[in-house]
C-alpha positions in Angstrom: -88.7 4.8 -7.2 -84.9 4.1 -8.1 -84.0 1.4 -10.1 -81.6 -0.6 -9.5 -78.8 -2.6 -11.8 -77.5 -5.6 -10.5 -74.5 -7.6 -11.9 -73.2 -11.0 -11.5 -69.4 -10.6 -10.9 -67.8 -14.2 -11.5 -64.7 -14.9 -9.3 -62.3 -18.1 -8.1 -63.4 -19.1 -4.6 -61.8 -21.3 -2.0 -63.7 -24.2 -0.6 -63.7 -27.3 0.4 -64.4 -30.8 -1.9 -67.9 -30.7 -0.6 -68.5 -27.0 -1.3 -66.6 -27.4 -5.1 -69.1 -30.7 -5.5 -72.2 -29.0 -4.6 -71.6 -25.7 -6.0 -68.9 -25.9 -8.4 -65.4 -24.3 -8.5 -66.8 -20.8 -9.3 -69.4 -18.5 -7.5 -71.2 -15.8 -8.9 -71.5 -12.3 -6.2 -74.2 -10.0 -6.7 -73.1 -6.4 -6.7 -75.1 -3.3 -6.3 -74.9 -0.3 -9.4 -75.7 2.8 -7.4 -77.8 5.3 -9.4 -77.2 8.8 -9.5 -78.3 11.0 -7.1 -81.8 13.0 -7.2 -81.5 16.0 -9.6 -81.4 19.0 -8.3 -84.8 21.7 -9.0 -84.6 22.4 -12.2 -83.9 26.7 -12.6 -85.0 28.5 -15.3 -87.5 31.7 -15.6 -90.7 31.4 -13.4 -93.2 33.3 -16.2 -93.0 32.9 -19.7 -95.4 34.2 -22.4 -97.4 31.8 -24.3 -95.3 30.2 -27.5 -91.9 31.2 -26.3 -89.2 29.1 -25.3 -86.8 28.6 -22.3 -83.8 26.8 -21.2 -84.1 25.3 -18.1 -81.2 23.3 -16.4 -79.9 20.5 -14.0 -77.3 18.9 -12.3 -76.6 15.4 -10.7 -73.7 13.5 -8.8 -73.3 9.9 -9.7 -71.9 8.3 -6.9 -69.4 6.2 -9.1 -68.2 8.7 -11.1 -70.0 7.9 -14.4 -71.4 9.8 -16.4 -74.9 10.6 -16.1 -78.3 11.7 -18.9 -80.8 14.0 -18.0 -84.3 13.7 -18.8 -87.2 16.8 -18.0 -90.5 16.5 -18.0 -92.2 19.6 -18.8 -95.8 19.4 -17.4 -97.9 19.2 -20.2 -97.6 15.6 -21.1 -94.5 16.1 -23.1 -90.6 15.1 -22.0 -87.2 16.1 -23.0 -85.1 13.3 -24.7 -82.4 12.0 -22.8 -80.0 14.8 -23.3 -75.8 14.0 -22.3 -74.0 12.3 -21.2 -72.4 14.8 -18.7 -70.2 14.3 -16.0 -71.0 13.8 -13.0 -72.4 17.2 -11.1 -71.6 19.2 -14.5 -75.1 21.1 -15.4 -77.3 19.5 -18.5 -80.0 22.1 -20.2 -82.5 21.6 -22.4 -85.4 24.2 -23.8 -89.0 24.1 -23.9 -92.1 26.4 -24.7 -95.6 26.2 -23.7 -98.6 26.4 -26.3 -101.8 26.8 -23.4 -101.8 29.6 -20.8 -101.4 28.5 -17.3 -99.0 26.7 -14.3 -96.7 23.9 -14.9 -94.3 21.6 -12.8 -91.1 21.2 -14.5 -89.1 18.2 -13.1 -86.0 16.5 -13.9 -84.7 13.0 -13.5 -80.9 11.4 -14.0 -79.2 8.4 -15.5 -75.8 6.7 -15.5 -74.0 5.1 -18.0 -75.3 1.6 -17.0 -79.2 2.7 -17.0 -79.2 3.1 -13.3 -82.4 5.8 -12.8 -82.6 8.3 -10.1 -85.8 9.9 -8.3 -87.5 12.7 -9.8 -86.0 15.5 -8.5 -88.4 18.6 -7.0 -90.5 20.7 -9.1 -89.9 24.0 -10.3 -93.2 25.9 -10.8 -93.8 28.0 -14.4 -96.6 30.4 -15.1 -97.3 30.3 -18.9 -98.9 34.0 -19.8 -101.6 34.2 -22.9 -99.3 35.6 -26.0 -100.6 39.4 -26.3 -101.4 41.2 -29.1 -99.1 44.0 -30.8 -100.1 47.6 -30.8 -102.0 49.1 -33.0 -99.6 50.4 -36.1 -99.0 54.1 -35.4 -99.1 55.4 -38.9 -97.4 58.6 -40.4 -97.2 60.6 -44.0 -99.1 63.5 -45.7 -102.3 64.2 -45.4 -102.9 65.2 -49.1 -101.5 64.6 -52.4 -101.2 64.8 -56.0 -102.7 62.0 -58.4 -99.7 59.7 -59.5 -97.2 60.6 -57.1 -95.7 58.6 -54.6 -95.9 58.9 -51.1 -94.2 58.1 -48.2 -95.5 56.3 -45.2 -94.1 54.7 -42.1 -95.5 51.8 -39.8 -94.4 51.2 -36.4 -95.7 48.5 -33.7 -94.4 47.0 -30.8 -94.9 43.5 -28.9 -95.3 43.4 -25.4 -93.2 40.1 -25.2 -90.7 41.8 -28.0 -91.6 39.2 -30.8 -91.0 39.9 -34.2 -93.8 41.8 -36.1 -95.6 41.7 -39.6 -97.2 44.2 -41.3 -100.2 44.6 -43.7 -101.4 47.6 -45.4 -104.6 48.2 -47.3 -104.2 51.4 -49.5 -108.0 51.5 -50.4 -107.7 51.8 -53.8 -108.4 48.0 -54.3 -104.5 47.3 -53.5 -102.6 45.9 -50.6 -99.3 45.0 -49.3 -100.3 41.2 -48.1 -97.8 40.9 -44.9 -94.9 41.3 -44.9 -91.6 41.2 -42.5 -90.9 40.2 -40.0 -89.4 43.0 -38.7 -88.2 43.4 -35.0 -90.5 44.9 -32.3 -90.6 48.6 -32.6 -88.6 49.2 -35.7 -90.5 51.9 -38.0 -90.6 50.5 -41.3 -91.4 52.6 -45.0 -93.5 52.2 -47.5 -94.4 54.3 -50.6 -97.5 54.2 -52.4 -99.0 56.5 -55.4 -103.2 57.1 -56.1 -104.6 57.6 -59.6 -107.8 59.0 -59.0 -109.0 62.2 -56.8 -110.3 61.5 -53.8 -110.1 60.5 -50.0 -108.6 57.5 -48.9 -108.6 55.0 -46.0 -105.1 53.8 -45.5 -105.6 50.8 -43.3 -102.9 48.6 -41.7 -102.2 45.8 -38.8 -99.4 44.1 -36.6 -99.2 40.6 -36.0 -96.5 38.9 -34.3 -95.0 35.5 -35.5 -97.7 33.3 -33.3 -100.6 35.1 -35.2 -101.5 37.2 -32.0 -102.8 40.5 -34.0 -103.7 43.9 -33.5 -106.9 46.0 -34.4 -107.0 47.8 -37.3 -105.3 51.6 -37.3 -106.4 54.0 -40.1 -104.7 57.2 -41.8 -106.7 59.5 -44.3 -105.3 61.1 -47.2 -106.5 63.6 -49.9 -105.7 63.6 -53.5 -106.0 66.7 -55.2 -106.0 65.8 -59.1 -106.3 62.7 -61.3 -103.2 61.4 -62.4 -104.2 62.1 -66.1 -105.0 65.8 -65.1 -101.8 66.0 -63.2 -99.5 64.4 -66.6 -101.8 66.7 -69.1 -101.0 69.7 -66.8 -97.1 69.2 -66.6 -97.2 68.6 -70.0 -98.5 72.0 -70.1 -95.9 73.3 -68.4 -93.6 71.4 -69.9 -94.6 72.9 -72.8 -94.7 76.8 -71.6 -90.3 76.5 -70.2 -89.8 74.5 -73.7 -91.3 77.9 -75.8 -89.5 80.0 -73.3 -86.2 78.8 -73.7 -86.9 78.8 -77.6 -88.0 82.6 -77.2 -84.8 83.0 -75.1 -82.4 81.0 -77.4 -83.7 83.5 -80.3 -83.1 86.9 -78.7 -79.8 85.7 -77.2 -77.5 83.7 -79.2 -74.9 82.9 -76.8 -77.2 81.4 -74.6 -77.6 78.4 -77.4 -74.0 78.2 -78.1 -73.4 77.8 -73.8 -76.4 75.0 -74.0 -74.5 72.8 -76.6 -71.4 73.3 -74.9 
């Protein structure tokens, strides 16, 4: 129901000696505040995913003039604050999101300067979808590899409602990235990582977006060929064999020291 505002408006009246004896020399008039008119239905999107928010707007005429508040109520036991003032007919907004999956009546009421409150203007129906998980992390990089090398490796998910995304990677050599981001929907990301020991390995990784909705686990084998301590010893090796060469090479041909120190 509208409520009304009445005021007592105090003015000189003309009567006669009776009138001023019974009722005094001044009168009081009772005038009638006119509230605003119903809001119209409130717009905004008619599906929404779970979590996300939305702006949703209004718009009122006051028939005085004045300035007028809007106030929503979302449908799930929770309102807007008073948000304004506007000016009469000029569009107020104000955002909401949705925790629990299903249908809500969005409605919106008005108030003038004075208090004055208008009806509740007509519904606006919202379908609030369950949050969906990412996809699975498509993961790239060699399929083999050297002890103590580093490889690299991309990641790449995408949410269905285009939420940011973390990522988590478990190298299976008793290490993990923890998760990290976020990073936008569908942007590859790179990561390099090194084994010490031969062997295969599990690379395992997951997507979650920033409500916690998460993806299954996606997997990636590599093979490492040597130990990293084989691997230094051998390019020590090696390191060894050029260094004796270039000795050997510096010895039968002079100028080829005197162009190294140049």
């Amino acid at each position: 129901m509208k409520q009304t505002l009445w005021t007592i408006q105090e003015y000189a009246h003309s009567h006669n000696a009776s009138d001023v004896n019974r009722w005094g020399t001044w009168i009081g008039e009772l005038s009638f505040n006119q509230p605003p008119e119903t809001p119209t239905k409130p717009s905004g999107p008619k599906e929404l995913s779970q979590y996300q928010e939305a702006i949703f707007s209004t718009s009122a005429i006051e028939p005085e003039g004045e300035d007028v508040y809007y106030k929503f109520d979302w449908g799930d036991g929770s309102f807007s604050e008073w948000v304004g003032p506007y000016a009469s007919g000029e569009t107020g907004e104000a955002s909401h999101g949705w925790a629990d999956p299903g249908e809500y009546e969005v409605k919106a009421i008005a108030k003038d300067i004075n208090g004055s409150v208008s009806d509740w203007s007509e519904p606006h129906i919202i379908s609030i979808i369950g949050n969906q998980n990412p996809t699975n992390p498509e993961i790239k990089g060699p399929s083999w590899g050297l002890g103590g090398k580093k490889y690299i490796f991309t990641f790449v998910s995408t949410d269905p409602e285009g939420n940011n995304i973390y990522y988590k990677v478990d190298w299976d050599d008793g290490t993990n990235t923890g998760w990290i981001g976020p990073y936008s929907s569908g942007e590859q990301i790179a990561l390099n990582h090194s084994w010490n020991k031969k062997g295969e390995y599990l690379i395992k990784a997951w997507a979650k977006d920033i409500f916690e909705a998460q993806s299954e686990q996606a997997n990636f084998r590599i093979k490492i060929l040597t130990n990293d301590k084989t691997r230094q010893k051998n390019q020590g090796y090696r390191n060894l064999l050029i260094a004796q060469f270039l000795e050997d090479l510096t010895d039968r041909f002079p100028i080829i020291n005197y162009l190294l120190s140049l």
